[in-house]
mmCIF file as gemmi writes it, N, C-alpha and C atoms, coordinates in Angstrom:
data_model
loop_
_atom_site.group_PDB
_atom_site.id
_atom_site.type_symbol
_atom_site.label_atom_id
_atom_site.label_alt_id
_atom_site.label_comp_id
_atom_site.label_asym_id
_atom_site.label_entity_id
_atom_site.label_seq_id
_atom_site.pdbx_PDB_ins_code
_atom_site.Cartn_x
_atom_site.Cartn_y
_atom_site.Cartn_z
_atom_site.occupancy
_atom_site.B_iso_or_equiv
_atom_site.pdbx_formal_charge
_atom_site.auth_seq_id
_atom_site.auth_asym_id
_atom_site.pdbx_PDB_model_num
ATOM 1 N N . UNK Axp A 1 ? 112.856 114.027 118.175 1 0 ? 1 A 1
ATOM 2 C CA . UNK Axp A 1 ? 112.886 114.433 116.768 1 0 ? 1 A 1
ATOM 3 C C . UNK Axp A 1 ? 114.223 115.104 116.463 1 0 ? 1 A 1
ATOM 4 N N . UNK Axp A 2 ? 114.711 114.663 115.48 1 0 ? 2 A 1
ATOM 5 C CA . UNK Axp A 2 ? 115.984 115.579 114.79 1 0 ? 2 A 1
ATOM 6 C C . UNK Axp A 2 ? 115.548 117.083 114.566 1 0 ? 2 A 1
ATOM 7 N N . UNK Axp A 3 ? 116.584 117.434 115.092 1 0 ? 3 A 1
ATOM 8 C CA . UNK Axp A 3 ? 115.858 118.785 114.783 1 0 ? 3 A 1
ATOM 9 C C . UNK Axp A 3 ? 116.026 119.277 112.923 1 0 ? 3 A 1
ATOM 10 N N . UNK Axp A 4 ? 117.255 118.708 112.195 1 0 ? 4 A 1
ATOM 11 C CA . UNK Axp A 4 ? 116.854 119.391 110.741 1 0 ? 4 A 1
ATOM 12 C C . UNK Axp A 4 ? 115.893 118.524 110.035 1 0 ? 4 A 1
ATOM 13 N N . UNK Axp A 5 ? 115.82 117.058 110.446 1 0 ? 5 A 1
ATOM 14 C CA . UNK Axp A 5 ? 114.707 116.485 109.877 1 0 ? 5 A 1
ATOM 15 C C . UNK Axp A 5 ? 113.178 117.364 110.354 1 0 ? 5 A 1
ATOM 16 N N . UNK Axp A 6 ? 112.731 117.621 111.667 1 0 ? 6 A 1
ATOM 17 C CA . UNK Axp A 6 ? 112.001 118.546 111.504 1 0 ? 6 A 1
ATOM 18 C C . UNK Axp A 6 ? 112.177 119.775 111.162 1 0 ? 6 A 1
ATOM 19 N N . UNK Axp A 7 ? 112.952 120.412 111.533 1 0 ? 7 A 1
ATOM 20 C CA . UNK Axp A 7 ? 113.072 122.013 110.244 1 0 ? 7 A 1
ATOM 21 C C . UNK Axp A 7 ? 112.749 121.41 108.894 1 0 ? 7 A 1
ATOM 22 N N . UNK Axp A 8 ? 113.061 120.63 108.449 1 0 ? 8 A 1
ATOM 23 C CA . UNK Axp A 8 ? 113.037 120.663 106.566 1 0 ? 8 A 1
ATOM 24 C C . UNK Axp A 8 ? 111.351 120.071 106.493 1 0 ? 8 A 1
ATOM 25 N N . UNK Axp A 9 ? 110.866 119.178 107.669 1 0 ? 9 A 1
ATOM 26 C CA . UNK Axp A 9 ? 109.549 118.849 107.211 1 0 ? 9 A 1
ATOM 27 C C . UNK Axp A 9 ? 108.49 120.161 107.522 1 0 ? 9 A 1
ATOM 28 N N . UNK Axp A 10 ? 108.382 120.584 108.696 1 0 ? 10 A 1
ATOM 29 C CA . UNK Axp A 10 ? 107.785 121.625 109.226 1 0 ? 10 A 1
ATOM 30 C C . UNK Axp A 10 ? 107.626 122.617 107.702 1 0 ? 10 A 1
ATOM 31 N N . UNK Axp A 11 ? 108.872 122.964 107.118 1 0 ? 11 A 1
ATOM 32 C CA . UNK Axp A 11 ? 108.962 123.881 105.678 1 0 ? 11 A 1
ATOM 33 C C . UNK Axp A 11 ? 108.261 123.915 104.812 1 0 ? 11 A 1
ATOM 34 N N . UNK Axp A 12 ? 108.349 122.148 104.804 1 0 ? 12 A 1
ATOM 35 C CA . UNK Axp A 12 ? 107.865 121.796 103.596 1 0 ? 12 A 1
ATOM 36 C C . UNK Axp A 12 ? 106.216 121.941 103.737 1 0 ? 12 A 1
ATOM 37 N N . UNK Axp A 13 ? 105.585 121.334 105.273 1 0 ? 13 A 1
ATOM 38 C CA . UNK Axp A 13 ? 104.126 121.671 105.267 1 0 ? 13 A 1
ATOM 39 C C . UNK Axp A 13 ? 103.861 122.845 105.595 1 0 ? 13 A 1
ATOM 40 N N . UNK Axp A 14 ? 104.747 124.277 105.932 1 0 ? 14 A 1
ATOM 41 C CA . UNK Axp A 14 ? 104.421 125.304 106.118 1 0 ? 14 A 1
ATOM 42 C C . UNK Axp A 14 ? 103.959 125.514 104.65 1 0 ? 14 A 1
ATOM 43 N N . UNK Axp A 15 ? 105.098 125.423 103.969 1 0 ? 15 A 1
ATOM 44 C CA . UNK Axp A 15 ? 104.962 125.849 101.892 1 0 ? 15 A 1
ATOM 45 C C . UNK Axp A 15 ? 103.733 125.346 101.763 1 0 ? 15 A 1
ATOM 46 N N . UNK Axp A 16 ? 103.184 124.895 101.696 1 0 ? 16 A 1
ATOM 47 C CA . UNK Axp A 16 ? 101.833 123.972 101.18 1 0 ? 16 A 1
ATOM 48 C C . UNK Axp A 16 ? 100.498 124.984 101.774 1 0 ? 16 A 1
ATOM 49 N N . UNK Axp A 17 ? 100.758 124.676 103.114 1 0 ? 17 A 1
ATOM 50 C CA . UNK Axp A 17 ? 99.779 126.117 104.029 1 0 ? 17 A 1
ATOM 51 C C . UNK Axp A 17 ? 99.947 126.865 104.01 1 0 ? 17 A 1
ATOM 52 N N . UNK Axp A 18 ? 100.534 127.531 103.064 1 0 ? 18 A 1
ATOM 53 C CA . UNK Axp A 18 ? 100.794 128.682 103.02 1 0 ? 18 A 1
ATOM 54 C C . UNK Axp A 18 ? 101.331 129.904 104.246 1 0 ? 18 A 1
ATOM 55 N N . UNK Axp A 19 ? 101.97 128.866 105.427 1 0 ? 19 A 1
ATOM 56 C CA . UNK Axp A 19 ? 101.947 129.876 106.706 1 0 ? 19 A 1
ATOM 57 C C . UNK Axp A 19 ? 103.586 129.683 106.738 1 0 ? 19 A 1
ATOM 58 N N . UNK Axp A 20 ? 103.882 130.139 107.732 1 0 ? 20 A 1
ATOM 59 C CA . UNK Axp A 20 ? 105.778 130.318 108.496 1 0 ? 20 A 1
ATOM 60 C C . UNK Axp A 20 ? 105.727 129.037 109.092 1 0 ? 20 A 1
ATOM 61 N N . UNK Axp A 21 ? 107.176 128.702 108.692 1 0 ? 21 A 1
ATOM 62 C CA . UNK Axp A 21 ? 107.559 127.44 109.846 1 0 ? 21 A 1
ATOM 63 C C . UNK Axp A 21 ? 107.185 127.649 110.999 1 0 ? 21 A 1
ATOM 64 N N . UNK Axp A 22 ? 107.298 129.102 111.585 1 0 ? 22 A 1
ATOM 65 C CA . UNK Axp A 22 ? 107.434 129.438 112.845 1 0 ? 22 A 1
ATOM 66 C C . UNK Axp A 22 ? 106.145 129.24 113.661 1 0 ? 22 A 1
ATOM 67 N N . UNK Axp A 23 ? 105.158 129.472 112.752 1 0 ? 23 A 1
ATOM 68 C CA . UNK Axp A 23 ? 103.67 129.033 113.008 1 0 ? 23 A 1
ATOM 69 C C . UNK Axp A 23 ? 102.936 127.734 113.228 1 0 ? 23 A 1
ATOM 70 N N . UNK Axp A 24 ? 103.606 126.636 113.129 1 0 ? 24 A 1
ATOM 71 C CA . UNK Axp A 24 ? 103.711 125.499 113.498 1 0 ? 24 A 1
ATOM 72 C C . UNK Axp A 24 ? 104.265 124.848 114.355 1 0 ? 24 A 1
ATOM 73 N N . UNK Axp A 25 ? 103.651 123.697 114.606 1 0 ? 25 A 1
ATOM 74 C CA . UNK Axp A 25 ? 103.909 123.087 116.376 1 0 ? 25 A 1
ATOM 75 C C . UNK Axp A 25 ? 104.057 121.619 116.064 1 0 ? 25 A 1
ATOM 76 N N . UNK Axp A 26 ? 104.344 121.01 116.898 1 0 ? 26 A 1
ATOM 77 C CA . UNK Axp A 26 ? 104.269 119.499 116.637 1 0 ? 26 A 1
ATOM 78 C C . UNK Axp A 26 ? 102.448 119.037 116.49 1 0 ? 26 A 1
ATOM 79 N N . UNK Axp A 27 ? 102.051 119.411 117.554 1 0 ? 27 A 1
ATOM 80 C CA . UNK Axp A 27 ? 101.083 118.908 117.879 1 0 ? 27 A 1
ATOM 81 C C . UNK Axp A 27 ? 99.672 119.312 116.797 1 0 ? 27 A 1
ATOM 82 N N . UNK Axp A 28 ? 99.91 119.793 115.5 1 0 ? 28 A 1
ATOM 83 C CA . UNK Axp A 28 ? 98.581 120.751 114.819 1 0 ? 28 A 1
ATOM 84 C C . UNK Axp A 28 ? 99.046 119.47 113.948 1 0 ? 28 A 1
ATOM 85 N N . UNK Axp A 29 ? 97.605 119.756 113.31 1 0 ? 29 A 1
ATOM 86 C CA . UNK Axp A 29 ? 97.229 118.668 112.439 1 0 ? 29 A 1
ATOM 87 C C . UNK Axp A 29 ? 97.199 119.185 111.349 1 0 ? 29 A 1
ATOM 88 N N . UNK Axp A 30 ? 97.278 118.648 110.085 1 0 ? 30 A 1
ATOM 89 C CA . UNK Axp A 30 ? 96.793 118.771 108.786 1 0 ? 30 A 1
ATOM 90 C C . UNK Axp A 30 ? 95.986 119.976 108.456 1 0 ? 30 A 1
ATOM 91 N N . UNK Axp A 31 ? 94.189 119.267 109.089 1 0 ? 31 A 1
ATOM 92 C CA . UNK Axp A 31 ? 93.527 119.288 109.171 1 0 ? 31 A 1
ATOM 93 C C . UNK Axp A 31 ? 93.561 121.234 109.518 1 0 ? 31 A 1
ATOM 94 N N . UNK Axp A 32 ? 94.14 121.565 110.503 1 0 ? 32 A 1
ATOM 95 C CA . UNK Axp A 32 ? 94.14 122.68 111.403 1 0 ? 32 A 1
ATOM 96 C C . UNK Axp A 32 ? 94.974 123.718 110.303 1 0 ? 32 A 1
ATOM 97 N N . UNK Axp A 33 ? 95.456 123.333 109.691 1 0 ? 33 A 1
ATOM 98 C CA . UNK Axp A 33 ? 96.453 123.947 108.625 1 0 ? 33 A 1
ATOM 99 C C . UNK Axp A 33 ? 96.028 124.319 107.26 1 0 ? 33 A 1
ATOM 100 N N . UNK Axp A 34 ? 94.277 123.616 107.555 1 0 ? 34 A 1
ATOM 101 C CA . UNK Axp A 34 ? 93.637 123.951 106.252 1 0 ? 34 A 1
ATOM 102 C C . UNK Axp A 34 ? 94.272 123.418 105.253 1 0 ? 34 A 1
ATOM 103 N N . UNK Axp A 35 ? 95.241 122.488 105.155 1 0 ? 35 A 1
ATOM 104 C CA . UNK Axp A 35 ? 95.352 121.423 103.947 1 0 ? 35 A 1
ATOM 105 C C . UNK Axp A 35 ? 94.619 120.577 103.165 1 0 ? 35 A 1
ATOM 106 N N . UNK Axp A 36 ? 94.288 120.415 102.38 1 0 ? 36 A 1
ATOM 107 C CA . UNK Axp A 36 ? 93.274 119.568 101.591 1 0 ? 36 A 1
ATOM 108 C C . UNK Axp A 36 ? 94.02 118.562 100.838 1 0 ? 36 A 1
ATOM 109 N N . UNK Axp A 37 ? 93.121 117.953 100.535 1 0 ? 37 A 1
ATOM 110 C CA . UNK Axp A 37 ? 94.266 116.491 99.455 1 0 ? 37 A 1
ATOM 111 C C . UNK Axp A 37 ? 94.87 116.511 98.802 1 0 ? 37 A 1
ATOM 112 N N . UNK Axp A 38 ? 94.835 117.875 97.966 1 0 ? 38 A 1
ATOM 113 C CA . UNK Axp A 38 ? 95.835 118.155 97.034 1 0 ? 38 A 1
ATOM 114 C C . UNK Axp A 38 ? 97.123 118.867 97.665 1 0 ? 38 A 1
ATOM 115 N N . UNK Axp A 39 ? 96.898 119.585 98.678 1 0 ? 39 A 1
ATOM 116 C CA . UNK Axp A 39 ? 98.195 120.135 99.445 1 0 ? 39 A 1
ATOM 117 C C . UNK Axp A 39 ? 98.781 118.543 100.418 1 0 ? 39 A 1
ATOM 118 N N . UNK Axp A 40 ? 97.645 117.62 100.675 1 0 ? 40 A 1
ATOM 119 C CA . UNK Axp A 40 ? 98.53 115.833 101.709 1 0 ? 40 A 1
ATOM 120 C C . UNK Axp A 40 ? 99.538 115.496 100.509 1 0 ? 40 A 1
ATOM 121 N N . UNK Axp A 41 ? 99.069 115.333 99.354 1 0 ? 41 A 1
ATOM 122 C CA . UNK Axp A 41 ? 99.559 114.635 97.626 1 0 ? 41 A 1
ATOM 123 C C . UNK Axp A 41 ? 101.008 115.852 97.488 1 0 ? 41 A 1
ATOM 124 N N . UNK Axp A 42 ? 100.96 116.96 98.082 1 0 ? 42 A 1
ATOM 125 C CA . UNK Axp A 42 ? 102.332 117.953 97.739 1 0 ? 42 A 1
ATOM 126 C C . UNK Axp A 42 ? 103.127 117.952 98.469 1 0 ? 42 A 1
ATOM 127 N N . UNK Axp A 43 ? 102.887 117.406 100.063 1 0 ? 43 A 1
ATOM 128 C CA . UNK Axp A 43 ? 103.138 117.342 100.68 1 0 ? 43 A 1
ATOM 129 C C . UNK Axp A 43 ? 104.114 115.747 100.568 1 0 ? 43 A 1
ATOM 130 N N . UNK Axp A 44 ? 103.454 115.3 100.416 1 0 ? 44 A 1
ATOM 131 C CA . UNK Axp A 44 ? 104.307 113.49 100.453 1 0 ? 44 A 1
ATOM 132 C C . UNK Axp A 44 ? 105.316 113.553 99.446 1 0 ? 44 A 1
ATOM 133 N N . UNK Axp A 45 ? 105.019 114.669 98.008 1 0 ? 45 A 1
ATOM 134 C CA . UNK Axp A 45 ? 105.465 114.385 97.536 1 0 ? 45 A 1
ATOM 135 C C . UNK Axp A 45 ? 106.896 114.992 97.907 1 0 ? 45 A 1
ATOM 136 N N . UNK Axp A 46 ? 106.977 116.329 97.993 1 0 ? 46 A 1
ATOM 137 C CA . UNK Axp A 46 ? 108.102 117.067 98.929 1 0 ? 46 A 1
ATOM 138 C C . UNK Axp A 46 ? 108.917 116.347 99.438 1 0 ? 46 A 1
ATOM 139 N N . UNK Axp A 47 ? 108.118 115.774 100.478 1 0 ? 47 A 1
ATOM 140 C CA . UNK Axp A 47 ? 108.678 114.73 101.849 1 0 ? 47 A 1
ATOM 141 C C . UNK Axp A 47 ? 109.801 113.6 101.201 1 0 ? 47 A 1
ATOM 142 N N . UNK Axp A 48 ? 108.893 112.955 99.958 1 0 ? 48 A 1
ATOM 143 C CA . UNK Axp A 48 ? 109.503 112.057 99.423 1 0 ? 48 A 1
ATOM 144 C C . UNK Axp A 48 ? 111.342 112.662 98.09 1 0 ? 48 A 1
ATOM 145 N N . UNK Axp A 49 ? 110.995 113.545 97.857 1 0 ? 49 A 1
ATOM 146 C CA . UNK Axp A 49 ? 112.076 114.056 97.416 1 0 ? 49 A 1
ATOM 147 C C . UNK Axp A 49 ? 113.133 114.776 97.845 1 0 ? 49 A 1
ATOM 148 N N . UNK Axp A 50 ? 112.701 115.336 98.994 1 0 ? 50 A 1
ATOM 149 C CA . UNK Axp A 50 ? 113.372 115.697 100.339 1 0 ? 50 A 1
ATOM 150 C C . UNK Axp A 50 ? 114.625 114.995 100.559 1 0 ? 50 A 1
ATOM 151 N N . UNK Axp A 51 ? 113.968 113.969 101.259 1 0 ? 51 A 1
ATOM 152 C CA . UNK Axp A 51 ? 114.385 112.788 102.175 1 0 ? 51 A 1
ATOM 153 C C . UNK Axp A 51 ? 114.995 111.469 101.403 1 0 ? 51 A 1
ATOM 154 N N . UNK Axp A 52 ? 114.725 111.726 100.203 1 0 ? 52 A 1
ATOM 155 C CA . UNK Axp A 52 ? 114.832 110.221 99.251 1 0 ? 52 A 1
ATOM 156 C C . UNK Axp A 52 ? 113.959 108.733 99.719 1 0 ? 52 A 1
ATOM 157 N N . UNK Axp A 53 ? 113.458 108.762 100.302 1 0 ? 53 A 1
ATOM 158 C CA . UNK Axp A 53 ? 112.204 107.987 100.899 1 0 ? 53 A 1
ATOM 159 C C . UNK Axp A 53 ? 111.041 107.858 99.91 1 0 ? 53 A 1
ATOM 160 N N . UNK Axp A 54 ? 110.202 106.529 100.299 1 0 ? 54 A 1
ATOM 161 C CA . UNK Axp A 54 ? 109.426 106.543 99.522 1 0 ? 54 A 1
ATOM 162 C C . UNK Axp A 54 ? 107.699 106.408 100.562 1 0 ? 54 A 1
ATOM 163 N N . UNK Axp A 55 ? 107.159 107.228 100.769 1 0 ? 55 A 1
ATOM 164 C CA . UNK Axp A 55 ? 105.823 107.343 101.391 1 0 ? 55 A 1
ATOM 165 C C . UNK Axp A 55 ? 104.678 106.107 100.787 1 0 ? 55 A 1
ATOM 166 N N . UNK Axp A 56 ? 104.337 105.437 101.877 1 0 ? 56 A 1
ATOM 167 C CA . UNK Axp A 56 ? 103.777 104.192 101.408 1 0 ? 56 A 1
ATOM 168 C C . UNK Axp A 56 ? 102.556 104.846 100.933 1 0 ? 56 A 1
ATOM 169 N N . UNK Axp A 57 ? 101.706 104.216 99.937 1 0 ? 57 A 1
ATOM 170 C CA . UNK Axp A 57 ? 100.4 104.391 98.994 1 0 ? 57 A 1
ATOM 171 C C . UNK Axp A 57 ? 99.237 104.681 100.295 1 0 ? 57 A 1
ATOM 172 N N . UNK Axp A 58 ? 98.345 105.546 100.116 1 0 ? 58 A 1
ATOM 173 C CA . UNK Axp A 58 ? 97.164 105.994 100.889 1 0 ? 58 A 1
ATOM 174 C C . UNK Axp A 58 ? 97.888 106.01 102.583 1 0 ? 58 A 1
ATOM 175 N N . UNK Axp A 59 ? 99.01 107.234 102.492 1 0 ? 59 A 1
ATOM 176 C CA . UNK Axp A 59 ? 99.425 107.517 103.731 1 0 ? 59 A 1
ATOM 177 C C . UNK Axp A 59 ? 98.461 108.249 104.787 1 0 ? 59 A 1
ATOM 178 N N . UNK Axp A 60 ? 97.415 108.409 104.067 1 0 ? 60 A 1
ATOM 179 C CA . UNK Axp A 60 ? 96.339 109.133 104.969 1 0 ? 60 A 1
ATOM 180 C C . UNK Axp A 60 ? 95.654 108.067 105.651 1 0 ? 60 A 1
ATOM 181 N N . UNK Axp A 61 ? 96.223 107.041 105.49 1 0 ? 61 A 1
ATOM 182 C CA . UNK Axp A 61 ? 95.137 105.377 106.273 1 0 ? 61 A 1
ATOM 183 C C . UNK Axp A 61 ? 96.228 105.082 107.277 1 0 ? 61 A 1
ATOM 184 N N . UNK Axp A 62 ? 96.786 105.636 108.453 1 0 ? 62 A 1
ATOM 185 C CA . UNK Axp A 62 ? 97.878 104.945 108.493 1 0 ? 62 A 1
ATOM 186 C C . UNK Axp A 62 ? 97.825 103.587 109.077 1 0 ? 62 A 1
ATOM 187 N N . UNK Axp A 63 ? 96.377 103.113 109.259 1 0 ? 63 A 1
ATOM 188 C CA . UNK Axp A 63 ? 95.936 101.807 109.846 1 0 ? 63 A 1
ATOM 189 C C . UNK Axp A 63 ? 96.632 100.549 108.845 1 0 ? 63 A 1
ATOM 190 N N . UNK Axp A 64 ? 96.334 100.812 107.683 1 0 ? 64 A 1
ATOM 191 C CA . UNK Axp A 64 ? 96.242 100.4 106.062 1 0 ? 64 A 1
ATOM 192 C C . UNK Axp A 64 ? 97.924 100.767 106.113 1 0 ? 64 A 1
ATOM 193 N N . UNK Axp A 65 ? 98.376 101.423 105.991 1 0 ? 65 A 1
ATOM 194 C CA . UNK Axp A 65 ? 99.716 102.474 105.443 1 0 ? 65 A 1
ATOM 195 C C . UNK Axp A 65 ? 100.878 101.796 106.674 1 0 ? 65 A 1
ATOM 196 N N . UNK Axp A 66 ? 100.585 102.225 107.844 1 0 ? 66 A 1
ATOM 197 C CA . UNK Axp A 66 ? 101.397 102.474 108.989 1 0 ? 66 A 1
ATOM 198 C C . UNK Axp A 66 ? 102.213 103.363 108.645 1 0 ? 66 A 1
ATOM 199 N N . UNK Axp A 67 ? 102.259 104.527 107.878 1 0 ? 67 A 1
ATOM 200 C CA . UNK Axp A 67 ? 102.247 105.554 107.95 1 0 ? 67 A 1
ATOM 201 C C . UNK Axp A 67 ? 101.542 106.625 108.364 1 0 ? 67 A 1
ATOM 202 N N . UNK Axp A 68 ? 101.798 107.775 110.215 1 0 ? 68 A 1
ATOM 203 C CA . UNK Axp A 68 ? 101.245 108.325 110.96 1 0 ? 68 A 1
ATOM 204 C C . UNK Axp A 68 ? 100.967 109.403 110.567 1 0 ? 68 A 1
ATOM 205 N N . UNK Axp A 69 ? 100.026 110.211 109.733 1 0 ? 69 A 1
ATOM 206 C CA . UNK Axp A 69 ? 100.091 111.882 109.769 1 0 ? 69 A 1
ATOM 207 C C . UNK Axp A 69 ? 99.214 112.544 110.148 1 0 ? 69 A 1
ATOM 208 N N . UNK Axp A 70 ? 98.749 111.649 111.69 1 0 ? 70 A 1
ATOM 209 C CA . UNK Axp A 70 ? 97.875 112.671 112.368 1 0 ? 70 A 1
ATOM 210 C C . UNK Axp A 70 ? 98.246 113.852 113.061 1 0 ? 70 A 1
ATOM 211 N N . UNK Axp A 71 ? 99.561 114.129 112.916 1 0 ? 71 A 1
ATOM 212 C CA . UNK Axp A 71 ? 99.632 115.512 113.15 1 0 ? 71 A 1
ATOM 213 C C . UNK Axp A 71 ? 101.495 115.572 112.703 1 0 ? 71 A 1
ATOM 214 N N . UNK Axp A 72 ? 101.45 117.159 112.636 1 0 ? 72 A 1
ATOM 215 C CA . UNK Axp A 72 ? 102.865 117.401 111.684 1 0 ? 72 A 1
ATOM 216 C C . UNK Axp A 72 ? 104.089 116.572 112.663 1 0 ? 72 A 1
ATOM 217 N N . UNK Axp A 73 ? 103.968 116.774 114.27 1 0 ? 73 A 1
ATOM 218 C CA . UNK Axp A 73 ? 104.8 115.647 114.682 1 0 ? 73 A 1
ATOM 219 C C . UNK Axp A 73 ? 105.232 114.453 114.304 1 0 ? 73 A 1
ATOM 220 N N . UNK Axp A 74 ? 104.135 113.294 114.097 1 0 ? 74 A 1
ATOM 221 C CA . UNK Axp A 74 ? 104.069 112.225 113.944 1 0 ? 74 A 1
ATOM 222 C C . UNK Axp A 74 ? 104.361 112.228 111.889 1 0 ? 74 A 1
ATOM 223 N N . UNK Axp A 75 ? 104.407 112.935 111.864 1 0 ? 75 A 1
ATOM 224 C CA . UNK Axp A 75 ? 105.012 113.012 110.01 1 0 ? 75 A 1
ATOM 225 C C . UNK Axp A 75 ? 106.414 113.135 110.393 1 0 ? 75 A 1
ATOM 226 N N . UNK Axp A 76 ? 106.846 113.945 110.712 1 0 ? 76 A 1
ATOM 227 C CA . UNK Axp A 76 ? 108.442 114.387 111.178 1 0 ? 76 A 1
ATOM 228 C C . UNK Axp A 76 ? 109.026 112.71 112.038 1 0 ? 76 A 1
ATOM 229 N N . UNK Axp A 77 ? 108.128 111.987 112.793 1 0 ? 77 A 1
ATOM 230 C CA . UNK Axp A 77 ? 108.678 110.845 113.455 1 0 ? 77 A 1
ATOM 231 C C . UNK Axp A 77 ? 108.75 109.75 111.781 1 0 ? 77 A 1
ATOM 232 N N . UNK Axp A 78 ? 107.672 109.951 111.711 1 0 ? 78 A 1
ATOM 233 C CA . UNK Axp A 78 ? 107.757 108.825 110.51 1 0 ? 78 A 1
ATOM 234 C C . UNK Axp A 78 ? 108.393 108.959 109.492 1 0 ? 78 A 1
ATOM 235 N N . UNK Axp A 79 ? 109.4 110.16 108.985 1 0 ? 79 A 1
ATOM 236 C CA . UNK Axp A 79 ? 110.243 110.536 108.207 1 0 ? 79 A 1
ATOM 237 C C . UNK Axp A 79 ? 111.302 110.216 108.839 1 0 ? 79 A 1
ATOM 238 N N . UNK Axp A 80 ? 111.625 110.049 109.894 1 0 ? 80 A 1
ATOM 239 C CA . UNK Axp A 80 ? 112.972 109.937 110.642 1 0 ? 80 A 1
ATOM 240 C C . UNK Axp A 80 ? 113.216 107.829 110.657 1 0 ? 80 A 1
ATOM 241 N N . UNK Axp A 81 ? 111.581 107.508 110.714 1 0 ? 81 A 1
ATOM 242 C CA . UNK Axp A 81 ? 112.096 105.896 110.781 1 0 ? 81 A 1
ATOM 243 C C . UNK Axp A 81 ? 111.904 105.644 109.578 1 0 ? 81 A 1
ATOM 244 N N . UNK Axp A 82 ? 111.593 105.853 108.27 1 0 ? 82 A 1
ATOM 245 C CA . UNK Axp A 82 ? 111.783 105.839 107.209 1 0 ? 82 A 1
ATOM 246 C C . UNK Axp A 82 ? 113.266 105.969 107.092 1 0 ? 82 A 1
ATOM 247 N N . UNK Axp A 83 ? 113.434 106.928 106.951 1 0 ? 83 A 1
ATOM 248 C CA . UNK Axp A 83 ? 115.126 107.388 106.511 1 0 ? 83 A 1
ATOM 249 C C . UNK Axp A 83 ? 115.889 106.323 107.37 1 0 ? 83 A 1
ATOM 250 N N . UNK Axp A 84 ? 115.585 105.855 108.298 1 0 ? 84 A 1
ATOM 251 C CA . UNK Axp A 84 ? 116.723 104.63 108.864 1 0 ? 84 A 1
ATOM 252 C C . UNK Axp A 84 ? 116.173 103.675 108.839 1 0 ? 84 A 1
ATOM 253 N N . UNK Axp A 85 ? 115.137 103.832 108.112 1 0 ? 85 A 1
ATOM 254 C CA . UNK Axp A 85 ? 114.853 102.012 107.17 1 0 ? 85 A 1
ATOM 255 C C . UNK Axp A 85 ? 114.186 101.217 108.213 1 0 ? 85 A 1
ATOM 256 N N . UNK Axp A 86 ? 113.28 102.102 109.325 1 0 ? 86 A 1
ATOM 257 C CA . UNK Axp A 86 ? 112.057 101.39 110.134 1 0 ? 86 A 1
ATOM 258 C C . UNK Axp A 86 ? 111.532 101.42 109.84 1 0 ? 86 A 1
ATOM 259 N N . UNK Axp A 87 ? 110.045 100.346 110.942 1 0 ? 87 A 1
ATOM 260 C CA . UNK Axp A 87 ? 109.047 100.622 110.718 1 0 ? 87 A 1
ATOM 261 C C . UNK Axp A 87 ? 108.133 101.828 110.948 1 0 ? 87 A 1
ATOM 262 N N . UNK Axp A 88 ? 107.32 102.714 109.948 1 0 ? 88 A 1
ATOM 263 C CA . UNK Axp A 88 ? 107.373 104.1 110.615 1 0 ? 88 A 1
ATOM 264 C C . UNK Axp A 88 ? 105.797 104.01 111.247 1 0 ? 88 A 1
ATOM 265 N N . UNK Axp A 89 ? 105.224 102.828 111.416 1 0 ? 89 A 1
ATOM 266 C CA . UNK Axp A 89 ? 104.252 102.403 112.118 1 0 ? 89 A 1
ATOM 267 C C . UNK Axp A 89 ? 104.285 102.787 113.675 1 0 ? 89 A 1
ATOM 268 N N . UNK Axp A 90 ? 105.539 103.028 114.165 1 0 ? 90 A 1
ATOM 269 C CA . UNK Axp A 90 ? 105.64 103.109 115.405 1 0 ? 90 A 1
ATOM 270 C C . UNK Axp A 90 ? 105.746 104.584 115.696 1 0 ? 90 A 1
ATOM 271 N N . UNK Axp A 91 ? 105.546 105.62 114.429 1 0 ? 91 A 1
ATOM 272 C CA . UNK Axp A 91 ? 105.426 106.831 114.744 1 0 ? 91 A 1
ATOM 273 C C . UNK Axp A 91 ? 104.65 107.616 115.854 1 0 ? 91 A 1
ATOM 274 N N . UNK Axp A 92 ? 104.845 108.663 116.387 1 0 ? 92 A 1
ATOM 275 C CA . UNK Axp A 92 ? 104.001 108.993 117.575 1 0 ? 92 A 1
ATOM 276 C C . UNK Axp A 92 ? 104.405 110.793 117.691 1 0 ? 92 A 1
ATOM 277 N N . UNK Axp A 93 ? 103.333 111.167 118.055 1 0 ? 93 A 1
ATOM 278 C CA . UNK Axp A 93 ? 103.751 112.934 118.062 1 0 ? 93 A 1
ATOM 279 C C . UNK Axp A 93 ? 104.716 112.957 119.156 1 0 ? 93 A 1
């Protein structure tokens, strides 16, 4: 992982959870962060204005999507093959 591509994502889902970057790990999920759909929807959207990227539709499927956000890792991977114009299907924590 890049490290400012993850600093700026880590931020952005800390802001949402209301917790410190510092309080986050690769490996915590969403889920663990007490995010709800309206903080995934603030979150993408962030991500997407961030990064200038565009987060494929129902990124929470990433079966459907191949977009990964089972955990803040695998968001930070799939922002990184986005931004160089991969597939971010191959994301992985």
């Amino acid at each position: 992982m890049r490290p400012d591509v993850q600093d700026q994502v880590f931020s952005i889902i800390a802001r949402e959870a209301l917790r410190d970057p510092s309080e986050l790990s690769a490996e915590m999920t969403l889920e663990e962060l007490g995010l709800d759909s309206l903080g995934l929807v603030e979150v993408i959207f962030a991500i997407e204005e961030t990064f200038d990227v565009s987060v494929p539709f129902n990124a929470n499927e990433p079966a459907a999507t191949q977009f990964d956000m089972s955990s803040v890792g695998a968001i930070v991977t799939a922002v990184e093959r986005l931004m160089s114009g991969g597939n971010p299907s191959s994301a992985v924590a």
